[in-house]
C-alpha positions as CSV (number, residue, x, y, z in Angstrom):
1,X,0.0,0.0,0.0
2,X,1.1,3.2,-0.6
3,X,1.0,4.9,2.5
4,X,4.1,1.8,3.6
5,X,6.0,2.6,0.6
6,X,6.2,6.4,1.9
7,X,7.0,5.0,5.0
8,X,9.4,2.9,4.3
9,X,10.7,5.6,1.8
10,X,11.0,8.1,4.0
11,X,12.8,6.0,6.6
12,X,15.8,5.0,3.9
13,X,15.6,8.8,2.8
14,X,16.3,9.8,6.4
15,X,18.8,7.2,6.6
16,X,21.1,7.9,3.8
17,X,20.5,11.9,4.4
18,X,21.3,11.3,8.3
19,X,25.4,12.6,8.1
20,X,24.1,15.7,5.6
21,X,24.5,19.0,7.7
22,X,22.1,21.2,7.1
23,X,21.8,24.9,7.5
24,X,18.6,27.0,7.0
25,X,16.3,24.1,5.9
26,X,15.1,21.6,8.8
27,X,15.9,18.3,7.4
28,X,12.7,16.9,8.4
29,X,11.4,19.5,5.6
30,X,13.9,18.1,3.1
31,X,13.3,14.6,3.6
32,X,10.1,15.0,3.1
33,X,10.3,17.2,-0.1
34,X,12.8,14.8,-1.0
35,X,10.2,11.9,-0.8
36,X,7.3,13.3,-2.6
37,X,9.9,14.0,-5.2
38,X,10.8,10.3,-5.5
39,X,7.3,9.2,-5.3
40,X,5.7,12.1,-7.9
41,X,8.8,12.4,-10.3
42,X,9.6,9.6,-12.9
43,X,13.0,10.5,-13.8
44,X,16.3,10.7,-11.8
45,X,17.1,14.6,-13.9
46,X,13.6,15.7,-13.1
47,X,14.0,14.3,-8.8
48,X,17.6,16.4,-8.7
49,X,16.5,19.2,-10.3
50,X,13.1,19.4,-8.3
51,X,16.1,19.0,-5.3
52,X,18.3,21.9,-6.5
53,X,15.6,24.3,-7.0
54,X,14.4,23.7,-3.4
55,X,17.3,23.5,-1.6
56,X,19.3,26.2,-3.8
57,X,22.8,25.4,-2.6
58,X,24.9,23.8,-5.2
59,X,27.2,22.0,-2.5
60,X,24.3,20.5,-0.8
61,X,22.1,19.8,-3.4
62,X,25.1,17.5,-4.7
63,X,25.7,15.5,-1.7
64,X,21.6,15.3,-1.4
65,X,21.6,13.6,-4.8
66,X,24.7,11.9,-4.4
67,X,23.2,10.2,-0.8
68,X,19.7,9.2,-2.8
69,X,21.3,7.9,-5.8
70,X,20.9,4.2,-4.5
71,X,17.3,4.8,-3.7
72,X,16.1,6.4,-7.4
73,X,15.3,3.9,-9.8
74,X,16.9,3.4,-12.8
């Protein structure tokens, strides 16, 4: 059901995202931007360019994608 996939989502997003510091947004916020992103967005371009709009900090929005590479589908 779709409500455990966002669950389960959110707790691998969380996970890989856990070492990111973050300054300005509350991670909470991210991950779960982050996670409607996967959910909504088909491709991997459209997911981390949905991420480097929002979090508009090139630095950050690299190690973001970098972290959630493993969970995007191919």
């Amino acid at each position: 059901d779709s409500s455990t996939q966002k669950n389960d989502l959110q707790k691998k997003v969380a996970d890989v995202l856990k070492d990111i510091k973050m300054e300005g947004t509350s991670k909470g916020e991210l991950i779960n931007f982050v996670v409607d992103k996967i959910l909504t967005l088909k491709t991997k371009n459209a997911i981390n360019g949905n991420i480097g709009k929002y979090l508009k900090d090139n630095e950050m929005h690299k190690r973001v994608c970098k972290a959630i590479k493993p969970l995007l589908k191919a």
